[in-house]
C-alpha positions as CSV (number, residue, x, y, z in Angstrom):
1,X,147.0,198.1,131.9
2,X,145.5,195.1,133.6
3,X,148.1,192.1,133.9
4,X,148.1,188.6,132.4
5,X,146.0,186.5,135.5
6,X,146.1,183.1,135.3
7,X,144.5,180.3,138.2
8,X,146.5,177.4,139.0
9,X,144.7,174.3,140.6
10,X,146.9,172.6,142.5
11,X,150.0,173.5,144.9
12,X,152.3,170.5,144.0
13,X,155.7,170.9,142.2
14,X,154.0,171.6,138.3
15,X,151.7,173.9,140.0
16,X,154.7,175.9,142.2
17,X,157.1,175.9,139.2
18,X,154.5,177.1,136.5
19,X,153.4,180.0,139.1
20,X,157.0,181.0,139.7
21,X,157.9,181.2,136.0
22,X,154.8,183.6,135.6
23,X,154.8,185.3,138.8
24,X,158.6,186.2,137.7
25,X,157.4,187.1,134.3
26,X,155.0,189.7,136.3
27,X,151.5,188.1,135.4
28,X,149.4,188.0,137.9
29,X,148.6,184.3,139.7
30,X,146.2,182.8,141.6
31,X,147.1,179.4,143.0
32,X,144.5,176.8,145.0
33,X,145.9,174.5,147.3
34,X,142.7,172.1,148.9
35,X,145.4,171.4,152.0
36,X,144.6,171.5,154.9
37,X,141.1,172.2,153.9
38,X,141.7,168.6,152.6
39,X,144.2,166.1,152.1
40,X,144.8,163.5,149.4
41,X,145.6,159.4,150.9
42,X,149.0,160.0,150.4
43,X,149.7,163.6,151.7
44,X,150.0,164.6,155.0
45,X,151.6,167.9,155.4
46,X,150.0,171.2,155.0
47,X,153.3,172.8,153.1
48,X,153.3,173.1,149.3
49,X,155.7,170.5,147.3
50,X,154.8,167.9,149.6
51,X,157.3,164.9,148.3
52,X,155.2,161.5,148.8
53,X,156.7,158.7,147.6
54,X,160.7,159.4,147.9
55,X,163.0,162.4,148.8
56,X,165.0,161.5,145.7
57,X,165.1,163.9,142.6
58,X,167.5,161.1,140.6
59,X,170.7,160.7,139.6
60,X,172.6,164.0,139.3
61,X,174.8,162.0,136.4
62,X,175.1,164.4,133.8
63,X,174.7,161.8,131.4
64,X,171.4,160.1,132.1
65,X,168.7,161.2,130.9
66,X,167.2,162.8,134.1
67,X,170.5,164.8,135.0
68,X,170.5,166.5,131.5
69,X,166.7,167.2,132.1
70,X,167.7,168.9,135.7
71,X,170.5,170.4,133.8
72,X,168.1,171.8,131.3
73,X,165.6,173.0,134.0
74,X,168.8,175.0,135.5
75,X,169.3,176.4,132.2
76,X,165.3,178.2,132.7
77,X,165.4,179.0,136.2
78,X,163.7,176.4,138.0
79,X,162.2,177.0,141.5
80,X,162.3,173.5,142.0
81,X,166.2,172.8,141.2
82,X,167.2,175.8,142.9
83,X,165.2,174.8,146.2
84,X,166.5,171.6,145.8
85,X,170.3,172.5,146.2
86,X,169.8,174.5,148.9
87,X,168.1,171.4,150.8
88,X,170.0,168.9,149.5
89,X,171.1,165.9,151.6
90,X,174.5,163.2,150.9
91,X,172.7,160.6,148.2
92,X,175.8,159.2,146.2
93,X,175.2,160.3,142.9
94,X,171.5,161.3,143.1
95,X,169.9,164.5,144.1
96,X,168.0,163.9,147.6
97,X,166.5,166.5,149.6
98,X,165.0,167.3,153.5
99,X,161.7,166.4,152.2
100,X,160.2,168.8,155.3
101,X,163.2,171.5,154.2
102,X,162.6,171.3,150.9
103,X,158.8,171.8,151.2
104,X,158.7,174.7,153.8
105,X,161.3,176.7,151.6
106,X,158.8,176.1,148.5
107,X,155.9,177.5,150.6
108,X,158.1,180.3,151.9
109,X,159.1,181.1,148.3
110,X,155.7,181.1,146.7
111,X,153.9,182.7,149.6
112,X,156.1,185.7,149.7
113,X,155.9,186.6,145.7
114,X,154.1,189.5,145.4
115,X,152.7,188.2,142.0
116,X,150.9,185.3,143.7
117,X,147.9,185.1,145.5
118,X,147.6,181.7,147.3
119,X,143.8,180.1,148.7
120,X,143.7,177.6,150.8
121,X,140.3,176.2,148.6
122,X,139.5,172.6,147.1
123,X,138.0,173.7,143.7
124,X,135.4,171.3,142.5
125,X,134.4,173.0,138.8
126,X,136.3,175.0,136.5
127,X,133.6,177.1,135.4
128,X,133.7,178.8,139.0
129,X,134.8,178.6,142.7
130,X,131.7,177.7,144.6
131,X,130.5,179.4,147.9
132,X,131.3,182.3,149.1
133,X,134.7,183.7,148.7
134,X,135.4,187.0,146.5
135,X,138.6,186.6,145.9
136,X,138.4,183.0,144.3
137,X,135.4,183.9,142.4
138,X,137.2,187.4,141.4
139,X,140.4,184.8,140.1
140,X,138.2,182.9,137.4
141,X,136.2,185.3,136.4
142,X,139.1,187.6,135.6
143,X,141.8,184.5,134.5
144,X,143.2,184.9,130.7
145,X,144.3,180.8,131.7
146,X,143.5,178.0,133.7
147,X,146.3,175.3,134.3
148,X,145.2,172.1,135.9
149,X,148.7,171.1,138.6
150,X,146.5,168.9,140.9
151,X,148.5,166.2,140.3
152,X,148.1,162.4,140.2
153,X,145.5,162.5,143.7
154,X,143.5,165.0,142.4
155,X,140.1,164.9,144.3
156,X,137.6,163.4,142.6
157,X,135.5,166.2,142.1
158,X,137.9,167.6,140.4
159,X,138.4,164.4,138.2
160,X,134.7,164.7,137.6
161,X,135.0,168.3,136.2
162,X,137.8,167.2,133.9
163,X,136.3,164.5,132.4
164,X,133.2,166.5,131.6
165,X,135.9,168.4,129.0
166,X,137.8,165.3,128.0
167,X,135.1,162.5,127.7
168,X,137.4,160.2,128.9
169,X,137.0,157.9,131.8
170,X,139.2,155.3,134.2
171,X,141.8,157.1,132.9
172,X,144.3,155.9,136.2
173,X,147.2,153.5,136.9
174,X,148.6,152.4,140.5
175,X,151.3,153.9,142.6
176,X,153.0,152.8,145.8
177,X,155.7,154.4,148.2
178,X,158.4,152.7,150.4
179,X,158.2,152.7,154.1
180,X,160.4,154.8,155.8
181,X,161.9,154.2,159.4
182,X,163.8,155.4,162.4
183,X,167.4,155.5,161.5
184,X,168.2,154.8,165.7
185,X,166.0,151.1,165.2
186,X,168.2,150.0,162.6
187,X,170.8,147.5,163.7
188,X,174.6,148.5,162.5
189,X,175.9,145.5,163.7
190,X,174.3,143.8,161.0
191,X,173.9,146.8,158.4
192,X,177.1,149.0,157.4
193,X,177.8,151.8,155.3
194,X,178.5,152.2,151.4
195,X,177.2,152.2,148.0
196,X,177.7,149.9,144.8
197,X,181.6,149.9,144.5
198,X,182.1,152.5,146.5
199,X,182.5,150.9,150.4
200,X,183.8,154.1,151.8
201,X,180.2,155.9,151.2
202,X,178.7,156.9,154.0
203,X,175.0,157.6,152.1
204,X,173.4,154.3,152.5
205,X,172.7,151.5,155.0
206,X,173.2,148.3,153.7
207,X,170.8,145.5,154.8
208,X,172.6,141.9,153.5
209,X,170.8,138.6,153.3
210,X,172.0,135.2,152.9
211,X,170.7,132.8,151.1
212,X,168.5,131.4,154.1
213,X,167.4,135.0,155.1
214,X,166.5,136.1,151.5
215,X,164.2,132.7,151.2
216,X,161.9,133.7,154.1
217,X,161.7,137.0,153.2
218,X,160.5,136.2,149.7
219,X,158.0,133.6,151.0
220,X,156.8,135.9,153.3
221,X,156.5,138.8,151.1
222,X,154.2,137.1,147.8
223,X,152.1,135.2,150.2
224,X,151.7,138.7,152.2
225,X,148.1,140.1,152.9
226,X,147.8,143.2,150.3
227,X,145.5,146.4,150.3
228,X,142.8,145.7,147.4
229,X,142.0,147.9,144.8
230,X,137.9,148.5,144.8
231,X,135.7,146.2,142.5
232,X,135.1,148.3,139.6
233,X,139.4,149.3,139.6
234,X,141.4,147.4,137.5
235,X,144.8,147.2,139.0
236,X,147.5,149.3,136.4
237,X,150.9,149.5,137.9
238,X,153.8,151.6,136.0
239,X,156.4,149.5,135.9
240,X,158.5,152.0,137.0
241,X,157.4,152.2,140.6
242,X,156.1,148.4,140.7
243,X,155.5,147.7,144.1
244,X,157.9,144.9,145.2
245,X,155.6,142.2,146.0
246,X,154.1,142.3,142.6
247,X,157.7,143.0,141.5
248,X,158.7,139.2,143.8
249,X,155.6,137.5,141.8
250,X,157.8,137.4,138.9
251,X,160.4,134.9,139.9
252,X,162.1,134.2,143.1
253,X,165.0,135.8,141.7
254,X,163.7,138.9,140.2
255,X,164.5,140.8,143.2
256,X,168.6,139.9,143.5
257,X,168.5,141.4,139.7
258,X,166.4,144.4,141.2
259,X,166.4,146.3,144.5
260,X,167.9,143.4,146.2
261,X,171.0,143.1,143.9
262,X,174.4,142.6,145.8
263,X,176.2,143.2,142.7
264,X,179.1,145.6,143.7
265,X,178.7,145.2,148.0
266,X,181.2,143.2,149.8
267,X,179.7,142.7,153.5
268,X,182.5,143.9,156.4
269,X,181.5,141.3,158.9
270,X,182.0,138.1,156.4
271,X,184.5,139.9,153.8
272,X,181.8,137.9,150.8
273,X,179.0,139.3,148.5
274,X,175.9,138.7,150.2
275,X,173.1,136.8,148.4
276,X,171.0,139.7,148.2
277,X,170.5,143.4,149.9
278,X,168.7,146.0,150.6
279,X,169.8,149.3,150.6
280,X,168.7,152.3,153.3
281,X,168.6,156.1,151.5
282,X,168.4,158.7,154.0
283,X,165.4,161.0,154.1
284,X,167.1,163.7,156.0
285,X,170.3,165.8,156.7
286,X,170.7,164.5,159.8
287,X,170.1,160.9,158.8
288,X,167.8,160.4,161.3
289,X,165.2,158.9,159.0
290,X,165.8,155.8,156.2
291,X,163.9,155.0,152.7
292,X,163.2,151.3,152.0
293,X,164.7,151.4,148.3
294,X,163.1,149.4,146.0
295,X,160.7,148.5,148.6
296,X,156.9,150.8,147.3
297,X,154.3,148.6,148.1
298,X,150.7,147.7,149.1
299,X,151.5,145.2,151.9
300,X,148.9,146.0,154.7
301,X,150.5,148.3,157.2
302,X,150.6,145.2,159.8
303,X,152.2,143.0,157.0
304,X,154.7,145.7,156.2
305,X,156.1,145.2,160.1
306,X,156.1,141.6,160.0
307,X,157.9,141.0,156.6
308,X,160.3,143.9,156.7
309,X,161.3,143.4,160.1
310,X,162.3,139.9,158.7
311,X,165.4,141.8,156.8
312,X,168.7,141.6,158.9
313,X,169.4,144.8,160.7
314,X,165.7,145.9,160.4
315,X,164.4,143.6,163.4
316,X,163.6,146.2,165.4
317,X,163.0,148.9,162.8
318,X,160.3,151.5,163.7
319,X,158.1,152.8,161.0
320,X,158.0,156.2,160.3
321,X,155.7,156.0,157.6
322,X,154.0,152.8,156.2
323,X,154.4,152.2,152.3
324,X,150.6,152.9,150.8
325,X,148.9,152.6,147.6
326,X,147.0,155.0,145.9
327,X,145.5,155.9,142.4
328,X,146.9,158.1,140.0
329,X,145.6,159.6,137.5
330,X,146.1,161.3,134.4
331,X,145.0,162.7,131.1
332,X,145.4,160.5,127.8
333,X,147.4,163.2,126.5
334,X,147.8,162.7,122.9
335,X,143.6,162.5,122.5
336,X,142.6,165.4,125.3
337,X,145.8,167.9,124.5
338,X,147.1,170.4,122.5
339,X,150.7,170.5,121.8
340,X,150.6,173.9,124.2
341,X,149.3,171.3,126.5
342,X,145.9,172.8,126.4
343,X,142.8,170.8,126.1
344,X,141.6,170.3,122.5
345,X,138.1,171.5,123.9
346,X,138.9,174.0,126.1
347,X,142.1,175.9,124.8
348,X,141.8,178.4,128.1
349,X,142.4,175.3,130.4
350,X,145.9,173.9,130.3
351,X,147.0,170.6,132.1
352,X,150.7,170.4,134.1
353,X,152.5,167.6,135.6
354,X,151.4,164.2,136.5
355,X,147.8,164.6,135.3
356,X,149.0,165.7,131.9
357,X,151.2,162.3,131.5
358,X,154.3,162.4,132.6
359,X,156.2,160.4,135.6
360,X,158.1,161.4,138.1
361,X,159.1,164.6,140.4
362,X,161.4,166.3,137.9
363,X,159.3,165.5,135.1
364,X,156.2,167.3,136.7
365,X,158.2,170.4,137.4
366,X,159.9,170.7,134.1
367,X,156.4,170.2,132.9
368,X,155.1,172.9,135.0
369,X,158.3,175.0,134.3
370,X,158.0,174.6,130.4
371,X,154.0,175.9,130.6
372,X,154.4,178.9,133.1
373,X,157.1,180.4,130.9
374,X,155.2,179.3,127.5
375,X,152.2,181.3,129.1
376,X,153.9,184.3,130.1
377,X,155.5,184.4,126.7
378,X,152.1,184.5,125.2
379,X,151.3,187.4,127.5
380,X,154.1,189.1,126.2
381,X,153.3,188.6,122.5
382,X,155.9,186.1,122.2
383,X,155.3,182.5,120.9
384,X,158.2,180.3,122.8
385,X,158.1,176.7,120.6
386,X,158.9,173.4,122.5
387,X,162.6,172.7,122.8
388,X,163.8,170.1,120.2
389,X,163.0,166.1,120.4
390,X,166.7,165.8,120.9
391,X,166.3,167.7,124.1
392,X,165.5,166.2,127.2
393,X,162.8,168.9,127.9
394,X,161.4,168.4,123.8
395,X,161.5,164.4,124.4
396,X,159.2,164.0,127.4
397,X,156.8,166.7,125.8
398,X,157.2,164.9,122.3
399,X,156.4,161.5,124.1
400,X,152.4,163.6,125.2
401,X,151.7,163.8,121.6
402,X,153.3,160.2,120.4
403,X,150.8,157.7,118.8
404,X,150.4,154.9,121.3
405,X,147.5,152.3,121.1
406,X,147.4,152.5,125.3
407,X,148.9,155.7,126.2
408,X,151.0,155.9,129.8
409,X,152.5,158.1,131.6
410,X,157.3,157.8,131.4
411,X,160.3,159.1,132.5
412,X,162.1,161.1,130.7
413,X,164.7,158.4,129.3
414,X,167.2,158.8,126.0
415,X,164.2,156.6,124.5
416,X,162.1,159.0,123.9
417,X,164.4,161.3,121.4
418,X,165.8,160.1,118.1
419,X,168.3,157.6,117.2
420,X,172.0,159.5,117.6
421,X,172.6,158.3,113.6
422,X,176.0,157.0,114.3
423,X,177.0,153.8,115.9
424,X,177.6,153.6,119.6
425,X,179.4,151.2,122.1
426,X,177.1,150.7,124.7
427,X,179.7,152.5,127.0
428,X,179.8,155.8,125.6
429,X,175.8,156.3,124.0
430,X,174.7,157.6,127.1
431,X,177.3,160.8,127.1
432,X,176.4,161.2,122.9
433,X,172.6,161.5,124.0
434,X,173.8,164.0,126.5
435,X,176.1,166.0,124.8
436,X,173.3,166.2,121.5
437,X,171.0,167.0,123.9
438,X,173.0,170.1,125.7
439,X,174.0,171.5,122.7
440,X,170.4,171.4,121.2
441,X,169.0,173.3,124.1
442,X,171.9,175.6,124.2
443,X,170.5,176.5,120.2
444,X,167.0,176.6,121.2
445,X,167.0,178.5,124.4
446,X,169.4,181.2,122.3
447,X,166.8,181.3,119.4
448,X,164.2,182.2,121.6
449,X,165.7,185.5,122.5
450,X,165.7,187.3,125.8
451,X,162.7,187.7,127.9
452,X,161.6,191.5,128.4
């Protein structure tokens, strides 16, 4: 009896969790990854799960919204959480990895499944592979599904192919990612250790400016030479990865209230509360390497030395990687998709991830996760229904299908699912979202009966 085959377009983390969950369910799968054949602006790294704009998966707070999402995600197995524990590094209360770890073991993982088949191929129409390659022709002629994971930098052939099924056009917002730099250029006599409250951390570098400091930095930063978004693109940011300078056009003090707040720092060499800081994440185990938090933007690469090297303790920072801008785009779900997350025109094609409408990393694998084990329960004869709007997993697929006059992409956030029905202090309506939420998925995942 032939098995269930499915192609997967796209090598990110949608595209590795939905191949997992179906490779383990014993389908057959065929994933294309266009690296190194070719490589998005923002990628640079042949390995699949290439993390481009942070090594942070989010708080690990089991009461925000993201940690019962990850907590749910544990709940069904995820490649993505497990990989992510065994690569994590120190990150206070969030979940940071070894971006190069964490990547190399995802490759490892799906390229030694016997279930998946992985080409190195850029695929540029989804009625067939072009050229000649067997194997890839052999994959779509023979798939039972098709699942779009290419992400929010999906080539734009690929963009082109899509659109011929969804009609829709200049369907993108902006995206920008913090520089990172040498952890040895960063000046400890100026910047110390700690997180908010917590001065015995040892996770972050703090950067603190006074008054003075912060001043030139801000004037420096809005008046700072930009990269420019091509004629016919309008400009769309989500606001929740704003790039600072944009962020800084606001008000001169929209940055203390935002990645610059002091709120909760005491600096060691004065014994006072600066007027503003920045804080330093650490990209790596060894903490050779430092995030710019807060600090995506668009500044040209030039600009981005000047101004940030402006920051106390950063004079002399070296840039591991510039902060960039790219274009992401995604479907307009509730028009172009089913509620399996299939396209209304084309039920055999199925969208994962960023490019379906959602934000984030662990919203694109919980994505991916959710479809690979929806498929391979339809291979099995089983129907497997979304988890419950009070779920964090039900909420951000609930939010694909939700009216909206100008549809964008979210977080998963306690927004999205119903009001809790009860009055709540603001201190303690986080922990009722989460603890609904847990024991809604604990219902669901037990209706849904084992998987054989």
């Amino acid at each position: 009896m032939r098995k269930f085959s499915v192609v997967v377009i796209g090598g990110g983390l949608a595209g590795c969790e939905c191949c997992f969950a179906l490779a383990q369910a014993g389908a057959a799968v065929t994933l294309f990854e266009m690296k190194p054949e070719r490589f998005s602006p923002a990628h640079v790294s042949p390995e699949l799960a290439e993390l481009v704009c942070s090594n942070s998966f989010r708080s690990d707070d089991p009461d925000s919204a993201v940690g019962v999402l990850k907590a749910e995600m544990r709940l069904l197995d995820s490649l993505c959480m497990a990989v992510a524990e065994k690569t994590r590094v120190p990150a206070g209360k969030a979940l940071a990895v070894d971006r190069a770890l964490f990547a190399a073991e995802m490759s490892r993982r799906i390229g030694e499944h016997p279930n998946i088949t992985l080409l190195r191929r850029e695929i540029r129409s989804l009625n067939a592979l072009p050229g000649e390659d067997d194997a890839g022709e052999k994959a779509f002629a023979e798939a039972d599904a098709v699942v779009i994971a290419a992400g929010p930098l999906a080539s734009d052939a690929l963009v082109y192919a899509l659109q011929r099924y969804t009609g829709e056009e200049h369907l993108y917002f902006y995206d920008a990612i913090a520089p990172v730099v040498d952890g040895a250029s960063v000046n400890t006599d100026i910047a110390f250790w700690g997180a908010r409250y917590q001065p015995e951390d040892t996770d972050y570098l703090n950067c603190p400016l006074n008054e003075e400091e912060y001043s030139a930095f801000y004037q420096a930063l809005v008046q700072g030479r930009t990269f420019q978004a091509r004629e016919f693109e309008q400009e769309i940011h989500f606001e929740g990865c704003m790039p600072i300078e944009a962020l800084a056009e606001r008000g001169y003090k929209t940055l203390t209230f935002g990645p610059f707040k002091p709120v909760g720092f005491t600096d060691p060499h004065t014994g006072r509360r600066p007027y503003a800081l920045l804080q330093l994440r650490a990209e790596n185990i060894n903490k050779s390497m430092f995030n710019l938090v807060g600090c995506q933007t668009k500044l040209a690469y030039s600009e981005q030395e000047r101004i940030f090297r402006m920051i106390p303790g950063l004079e002399r920072a070296e840039f591991v990687r510039f902060g960039s801008m790219h274009r992401n785009t995604f479907a307009n779900a509730p028009k172009v998709l089913a509620k399996d997350l299939s396209l209304i025109t084309a039920p055999h094609i199925f969208l994962a991830g960023q490019i379906a409408g959602v934000e984030g990393y662990v919203e694109s694998a919980a994505c991916g996760l959710w479809l690979g084990k929806f498929l391979a329960a339809r291979a099995e004869g089983r129907f497997l229904s979304q988890p419950p709007p009070e779920t964090a997993l039900g909420a951000l697929l609930g939010h694909l299908h939700a009216p909206a006059k100008r549809f964008q992409p979210s977080n998963v956030q306690f927004g999205l699912m119903p009001e809790l029905g009860v009055r709540a202090g603001k201190a303690n309506r986080k922990s009722l979202y989460a603890e609904r939420a847990g024991r809604a998925f604990r219902a669901w995942l037990a209706q849904q009966g084992p998987e054989e």
